[in-house]
N, C-alpha and C positions, 0 to 999 in steps of 0.2 A: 318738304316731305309729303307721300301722298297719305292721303285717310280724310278724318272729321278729326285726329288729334294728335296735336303736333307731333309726337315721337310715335304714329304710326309706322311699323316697319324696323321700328327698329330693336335691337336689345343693349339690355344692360345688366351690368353687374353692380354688386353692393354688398362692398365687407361691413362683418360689426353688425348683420343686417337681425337679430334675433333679441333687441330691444330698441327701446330709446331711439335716436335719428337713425338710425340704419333704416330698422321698420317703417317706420314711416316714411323716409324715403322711396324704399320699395315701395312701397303704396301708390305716394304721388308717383314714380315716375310706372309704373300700370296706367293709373288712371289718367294720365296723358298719351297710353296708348302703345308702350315700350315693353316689351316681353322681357322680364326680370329674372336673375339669378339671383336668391338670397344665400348668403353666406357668414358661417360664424360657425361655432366649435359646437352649439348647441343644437342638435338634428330635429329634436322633436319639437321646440317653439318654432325654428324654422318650417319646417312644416304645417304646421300651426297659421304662420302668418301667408306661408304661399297658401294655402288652401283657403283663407280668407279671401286673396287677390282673383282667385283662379273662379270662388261662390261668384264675383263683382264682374266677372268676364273677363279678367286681365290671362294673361298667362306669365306663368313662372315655376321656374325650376328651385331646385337644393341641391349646394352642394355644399359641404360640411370642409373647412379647411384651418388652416392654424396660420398666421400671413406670417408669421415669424419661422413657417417653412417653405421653402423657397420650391422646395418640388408640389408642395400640395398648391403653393400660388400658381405655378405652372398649371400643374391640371385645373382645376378652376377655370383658368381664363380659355381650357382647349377644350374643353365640357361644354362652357358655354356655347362658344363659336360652333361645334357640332350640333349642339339643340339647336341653335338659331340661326344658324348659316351665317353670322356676323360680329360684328362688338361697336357697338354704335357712344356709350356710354360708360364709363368705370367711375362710381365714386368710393371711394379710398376712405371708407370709413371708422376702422374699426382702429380702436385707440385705447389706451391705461392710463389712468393716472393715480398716484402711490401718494398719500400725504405724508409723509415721514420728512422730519429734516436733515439737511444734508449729513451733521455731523451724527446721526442715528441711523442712517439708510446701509442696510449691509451691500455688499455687492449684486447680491442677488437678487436684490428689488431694483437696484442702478438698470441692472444690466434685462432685467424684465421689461422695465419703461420702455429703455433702448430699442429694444427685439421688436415688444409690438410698434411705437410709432415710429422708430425710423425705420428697423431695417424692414417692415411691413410697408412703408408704402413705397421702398425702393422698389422693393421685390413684384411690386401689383403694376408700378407703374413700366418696371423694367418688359415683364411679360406681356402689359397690352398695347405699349407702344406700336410692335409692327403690324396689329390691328384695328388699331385709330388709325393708323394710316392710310388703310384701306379705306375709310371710310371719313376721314376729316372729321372724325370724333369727339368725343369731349371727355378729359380726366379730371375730375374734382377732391382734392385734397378736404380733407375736413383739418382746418386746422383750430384756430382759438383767438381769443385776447390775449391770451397766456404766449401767442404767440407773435403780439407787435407792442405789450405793455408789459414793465417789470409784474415778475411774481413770488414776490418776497415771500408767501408761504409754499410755496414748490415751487425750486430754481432749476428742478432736475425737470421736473413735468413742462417748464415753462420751456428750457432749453429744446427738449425734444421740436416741438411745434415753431420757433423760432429756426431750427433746420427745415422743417418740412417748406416754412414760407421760403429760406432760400433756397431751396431744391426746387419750389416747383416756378419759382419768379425765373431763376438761370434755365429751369426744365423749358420753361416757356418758349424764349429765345432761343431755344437749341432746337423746338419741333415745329414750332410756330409755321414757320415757312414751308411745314408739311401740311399744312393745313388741320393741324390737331391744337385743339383750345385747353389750355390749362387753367383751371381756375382754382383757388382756396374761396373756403366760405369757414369765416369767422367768427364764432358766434360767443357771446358772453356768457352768462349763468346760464344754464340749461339745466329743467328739472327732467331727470333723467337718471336710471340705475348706476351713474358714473360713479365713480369712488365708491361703491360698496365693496372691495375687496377689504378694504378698511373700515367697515360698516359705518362710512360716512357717506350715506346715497346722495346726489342732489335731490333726488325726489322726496327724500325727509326732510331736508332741511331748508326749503322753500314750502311756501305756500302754493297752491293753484293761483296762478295770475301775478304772483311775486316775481317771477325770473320768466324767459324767456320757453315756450315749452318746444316740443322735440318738432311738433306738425309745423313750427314757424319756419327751425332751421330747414326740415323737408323742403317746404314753399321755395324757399330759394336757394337751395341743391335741384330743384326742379326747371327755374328761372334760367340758370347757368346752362343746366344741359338741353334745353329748346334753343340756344341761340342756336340761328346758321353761320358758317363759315363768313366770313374772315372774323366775326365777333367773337371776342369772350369776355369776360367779365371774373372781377372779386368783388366778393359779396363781404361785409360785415352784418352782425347779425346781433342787436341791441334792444331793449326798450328804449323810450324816449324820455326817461329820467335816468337812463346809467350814468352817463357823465357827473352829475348830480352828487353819487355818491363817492367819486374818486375824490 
Protein backbone atom coordinates (compact mmCIF):
# COMPACT_ATOMS: atom_id res chain seq x y z
CA UNK A 1 0.00 0.00 0.00
CA UNK A 2 1.37 3.45 -0.89
CA UNK A 3 1.82 6.28 2.07
CA UNK A 4 4.00 6.47 5.54
CA UNK A 5 0.94 4.17 6.96
CA UNK A 6 0.02 0.97 6.12
CA UNK A 7 -3.70 1.42 5.43
CA UNK A 8 -2.90 4.74 3.48
CA UNK A 9 -5.41 4.78 0.70
CA UNK A 10 -7.61 3.00 1.88
CA UNK A 11 -11.25 2.93 3.56
CA UNK A 12 -13.10 1.39 5.98
CA UNK A 13 -16.10 0.76 7.79
CA UNK A 14 -16.94 -0.02 11.49
CA UNK A 15 -20.38 -1.03 13.05
CA UNK A 16 -20.96 -0.71 16.84
CA UNK A 17 -18.46 2.10 16.24
CA UNK A 18 -20.21 4.89 18.97
CA UNK A 19 -18.56 3.17 22.18
CA UNK A 20 -16.29 0.57 23.50
CA UNK A 21 -14.19 -1.49 20.53
CA UNK A 22 -15.99 -0.03 17.70
CA UNK A 23 -14.56 3.51 18.78
CA UNK A 24 -11.48 2.58 19.12
CA UNK A 25 -11.11 0.78 16.35
CA UNK A 26 -12.13 3.54 14.35
CA UNK A 27 -9.35 5.35 15.93
CA UNK A 28 -6.66 2.67 15.31
CA UNK A 29 -7.53 1.92 11.96
CA UNK A 30 -7.35 6.34 11.02
CA UNK A 31 -4.35 6.26 12.72
CA UNK A 32 -2.89 3.74 10.34
CA UNK A 33 -3.95 5.93 7.71
CA UNK A 34 -7.60 4.42 6.57
CA UNK A 35 -10.39 6.78 5.90
CA UNK A 36 -13.17 5.50 8.25
CA UNK A 37 -16.95 5.25 8.27
CA UNK A 38 -18.42 5.18 11.88
CA UNK A 39 -21.56 3.63 12.43
CA UNK A 40 -24.11 2.87 15.12
CA UNK A 41 -27.74 4.07 15.95
CA UNK A 42 -26.34 6.84 18.01
CA UNK A 43 -25.56 10.10 15.47
CA UNK A 44 -24.39 12.50 17.81
CA UNK A 45 -21.42 10.28 19.94
CA UNK A 46 -20.59 9.31 16.44
CA UNK A 47 -20.04 12.41 15.45
CA UNK A 48 -18.34 13.03 18.59
CA UNK A 49 -15.72 10.47 17.90
CA UNK A 50 -15.36 11.15 13.89
CA UNK A 51 -14.60 14.77 14.64
CA UNK A 52 -12.13 13.65 17.29
CA UNK A 53 -10.31 11.38 14.26
CA UNK A 54 -10.79 14.24 11.56
CA UNK A 55 -8.95 17.25 15.02
CA UNK A 56 -5.78 14.01 14.66
CA UNK A 57 -5.89 14.38 10.66
CA UNK A 58 -7.51 11.05 9.99
CA UNK A 59 -10.69 11.27 7.94
CA UNK A 60 -14.00 9.97 8.50
CA UNK A 61 -17.38 9.88 7.74
CA UNK A 62 -21.23 8.95 9.88
CA UNK A 63 -23.44 7.11 8.85
CA UNK A 64 -26.20 6.20 11.38
CA UNK A 65 -27.76 2.60 10.53
CA UNK A 66 -29.49 -0.40 12.58
CA UNK A 67 -27.35 -3.80 10.99
CA UNK A 68 -30.60 -5.69 11.91
CA UNK A 69 -31.84 -3.67 8.79
CA UNK A 70 -30.79 -4.97 5.80
CA UNK A 71 -31.67 -1.94 3.66
CA UNK A 72 -29.94 0.59 6.08
CA UNK A 73 -26.73 -2.03 5.90
CA UNK A 74 -27.12 -1.60 2.26
CA UNK A 75 -26.83 2.11 2.24
CA UNK A 76 -23.95 2.07 4.52
CA UNK A 77 -21.76 0.06 2.74
CA UNK A 78 -22.91 2.41 -0.79
CA UNK A 79 -22.35 5.76 1.25
CA UNK A 80 -19.23 4.68 2.01
CA UNK A 81 -17.78 3.36 -1.38
CA UNK A 82 -19.16 6.93 -2.84
CA UNK A 83 -17.29 9.07 0.01
CA UNK A 84 -14.23 6.90 -0.60
CA UNK A 85 -14.24 5.62 -4.14
CA UNK A 86 -13.57 2.01 -2.33
CA UNK A 87 -14.04 -0.50 0.71
CA UNK A 88 -10.68 -1.62 1.67
CA UNK A 89 -11.79 -2.91 5.25
CA UNK A 90 -15.23 -3.93 7.13
CA UNK A 91 -15.21 -4.85 10.75
CA UNK A 92 -18.49 -6.21 11.84
CA UNK A 93 -18.71 -5.02 15.05
CA UNK A 94 -21.63 -4.15 16.48
CA UNK A 95 -23.19 -6.87 18.95
CA UNK A 96 -25.77 -7.56 22.21
CA UNK A 97 -25.65 -9.35 24.73
CA UNK A 98 -28.91 -10.09 27.18
CA UNK A 99 -28.05 -11.79 30.53
CA UNK A 100 -31.32 -13.54 31.23
CA UNK A 101 -31.49 -17.26 31.56
CA UNK A 102 -32.73 -19.36 29.05
CA UNK A 103 -35.92 -20.47 30.98
CA UNK A 104 -36.77 -16.41 31.84
CA UNK A 105 -35.70 -15.06 28.29
CA UNK A 106 -39.01 -13.98 26.57
CA UNK A 107 -39.05 -14.21 22.90
CA UNK A 108 -38.18 -10.86 22.32
CA UNK A 109 -35.04 -10.63 23.81
CA UNK A 110 -34.06 -14.41 21.94
CA UNK A 111 -35.03 -12.89 18.92
CA UNK A 112 -33.24 -9.24 19.60
CA UNK A 113 -29.73 -11.10 20.42
CA UNK A 114 -30.52 -13.08 17.09
CA UNK A 115 -31.31 -9.70 14.83
CA UNK A 116 -28.07 -7.84 16.04
CA UNK A 117 -25.42 -10.65 15.87
CA UNK A 118 -26.46 -12.89 13.46
CA UNK A 119 -28.58 -11.47 11.16
CA UNK A 120 -26.22 -8.18 11.51
CA UNK A 121 -23.31 -9.56 10.38
CA UNK A 122 -24.85 -11.71 7.55
CA UNK A 123 -26.23 -8.61 6.29
CA UNK A 124 -22.65 -6.28 6.51
CA UNK A 125 -20.90 -9.26 5.29
CA UNK A 126 -23.50 -9.98 2.44
CA UNK A 127 -23.38 -6.19 1.11
CA UNK A 128 -19.56 -5.73 1.24
CA UNK A 129 -18.41 -8.85 -0.16
CA UNK A 130 -18.62 -7.71 -3.97
CA UNK A 131 -16.39 -4.80 -2.65
CA UNK A 132 -13.68 -6.64 -1.04
CA UNK A 133 -13.43 -8.08 -3.93
CA UNK A 134 -12.45 -5.35 -5.71
CA UNK A 135 -10.01 -4.66 -3.70
CA UNK A 136 -8.74 -8.11 -1.94
CA UNK A 137 -10.11 -6.69 1.30
CA UNK A 138 -10.48 -7.64 4.74
CA UNK A 139 -13.87 -8.54 6.72
CA UNK A 140 -13.38 -8.87 10.57
CA UNK A 141 -15.96 -10.55 12.53
CA UNK A 142 -15.78 -9.35 16.19
CA UNK A 143 -16.73 -12.54 17.81
CA UNK A 144 -15.93 -13.80 21.65
CA UNK A 145 -14.70 -16.63 24.01
CA UNK A 146 -18.33 -16.95 24.29
CA UNK A 147 -17.74 -18.12 20.99
CA UNK A 148 -15.21 -21.27 21.17
CA UNK A 149 -15.76 -21.98 25.15
CA UNK A 150 -19.05 -23.24 26.91
CA UNK A 151 -21.15 -20.22 28.51
CA UNK A 152 -23.24 -21.58 30.99
CA UNK A 153 -24.45 -18.15 32.15
CA UNK A 154 -25.64 -17.04 28.53
CA UNK A 155 -26.20 -19.97 26.19
CA UNK A 156 -28.17 -17.82 23.93
CA UNK A 157 -25.42 -14.95 23.73
CA UNK A 158 -22.78 -17.64 23.53
CA UNK A 159 -24.84 -19.52 20.72
CA UNK A 160 -25.04 -16.48 18.54
CA UNK A 161 -21.00 -16.00 18.31
CA UNK A 162 -20.44 -19.86 18.09
CA UNK A 163 -22.61 -19.14 14.50
CA UNK A 164 -20.70 -16.14 13.55
CA UNK A 165 -17.20 -18.30 14.14
CA UNK A 166 -18.91 -20.96 11.65
CA UNK A 167 -20.06 -18.47 9.22
CA UNK A 168 -17.07 -16.59 8.87
CA UNK A 169 -14.50 -20.10 9.14
CA UNK A 170 -16.95 -21.72 5.94
CA UNK A 171 -17.24 -17.62 4.70
CA UNK A 172 -13.48 -17.92 4.48
CA UNK A 173 -13.28 -20.93 2.22
CA UNK A 174 -15.93 -19.74 -0.03
CA UNK A 175 -14.12 -15.93 -0.68
CA UNK A 176 -10.74 -16.84 0.01
CA UNK A 177 -9.74 -17.61 -3.31
CA UNK A 178 -11.05 -14.20 -4.13
CA UNK A 179 -8.57 -12.85 -2.47
CA UNK A 180 -10.71 -11.34 0.56
CA UNK A 181 -9.42 -12.29 4.06
CA UNK A 182 -11.73 -13.15 6.77
CA UNK A 183 -10.83 -12.98 10.13
CA UNK A 184 -12.74 -13.21 13.72
CA UNK A 185 -10.84 -11.65 16.62
CA UNK A 186 -11.82 -12.97 19.95
CA UNK A 187 -11.51 -11.51 22.75
CA UNK A 188 -12.35 -12.38 26.55
CA UNK A 189 -13.65 -9.78 29.34
CA UNK A 190 -13.65 -6.64 27.79
CA UNK A 191 -14.42 -3.58 29.96
CA UNK A 192 -16.68 -1.92 27.99
CA UNK A 193 -20.68 -0.39 27.95
CA UNK A 194 -21.52 -4.20 26.97
CA UNK A 195 -24.47 -5.59 28.85
CA UNK A 196 -25.91 -2.34 30.04
CA UNK A 197 -29.10 -2.80 28.56
CA UNK A 198 -29.29 -5.01 31.68
CA UNK A 199 -27.42 -2.44 33.79
CA UNK A 200 -24.81 -4.91 34.12
CA UNK A 201 -21.97 -2.77 32.05
CA UNK A 202 -18.46 -4.62 31.86
CA UNK A 203 -17.08 -1.32 32.60
CA UNK A 204 -18.66 -1.62 36.22
CA UNK A 205 -17.87 -4.62 36.92
CA UNK A 206 -14.19 -4.69 36.25
CA UNK A 207 -11.68 -2.80 37.55
CA UNK A 208 -9.17 -0.75 35.24
CA UNK A 209 -6.32 -3.32 34.36
CA UNK A 210 -8.76 -6.29 35.64
CA UNK A 211 -10.09 -7.56 32.19
CA UNK A 212 -8.96 -6.82 28.84
CA UNK A 213 -9.66 -3.04 27.78
CA UNK A 214 -11.39 -2.04 24.35
CA UNK A 215 -7.78 -0.16 22.89
CA UNK A 216 -6.23 -3.97 23.27
CA UNK A 217 -9.03 -5.60 21.18
CA UNK A 218 -8.66 -2.37 18.68
CA UNK A 219 -4.71 -3.11 18.44
CA UNK A 220 -5.58 -6.22 16.92
CA UNK A 221 -8.84 -5.57 14.68
CA UNK A 222 -5.99 -3.13 13.52
CA UNK A 223 -3.15 -6.12 13.07
CA UNK A 224 -5.79 -8.41 11.08
CA UNK A 225 -6.71 -5.48 8.62
CA UNK A 226 -2.79 -4.30 7.65
CA UNK A 227 -2.15 -7.98 6.50
CA UNK A 228 -1.64 -8.11 2.60
CA UNK A 229 -3.19 -10.54 0.55
CA UNK A 230 -2.88 -13.90 0.61
CA UNK A 231 -2.52 -13.58 4.72
CA UNK A 232 -5.09 -13.58 7.14
CA UNK A 233 -5.16 -14.10 10.37
CA UNK A 234 -7.56 -15.09 13.87
CA UNK A 235 -6.70 -13.21 16.53
CA UNK A 236 -7.74 -14.36 20.21
CA UNK A 237 -7.63 -11.65 22.60
CA UNK A 238 -6.78 -12.49 26.58
CA UNK A 239 -4.76 -11.46 29.49
CA UNK A 240 -1.98 -13.65 30.43
CA UNK A 241 -3.62 -15.07 33.55
CA UNK A 242 -7.14 -15.94 32.02
CA UNK A 243 -6.65 -19.55 31.68
CA UNK A 244 -5.81 -19.32 35.47
CA UNK A 245 -9.28 -18.62 36.31
CA UNK A 246 -11.21 -21.23 34.11
Amino acid sequence: MAGNEPLDGTAAIVTGASSGIGAATARALADRGASVTLSARRKERLQEIAGGIEDDGGEAAVVTADVTDDAQVAALVEETVEAFGRLDVVVANAGLGRDVAVEEMDTATYRQMMDVNVDGAFFTARESIPHLRETEGVLIFLSSFAGQYPRPGNPVYAATKWWVQGFARSLAGSVGGDGIGVTTINPSEVRTAFGSEDDDAMADAFDPGEVTEPDEVAEAIAFAAVQDPPTAVNVDVYRRDKFAHF
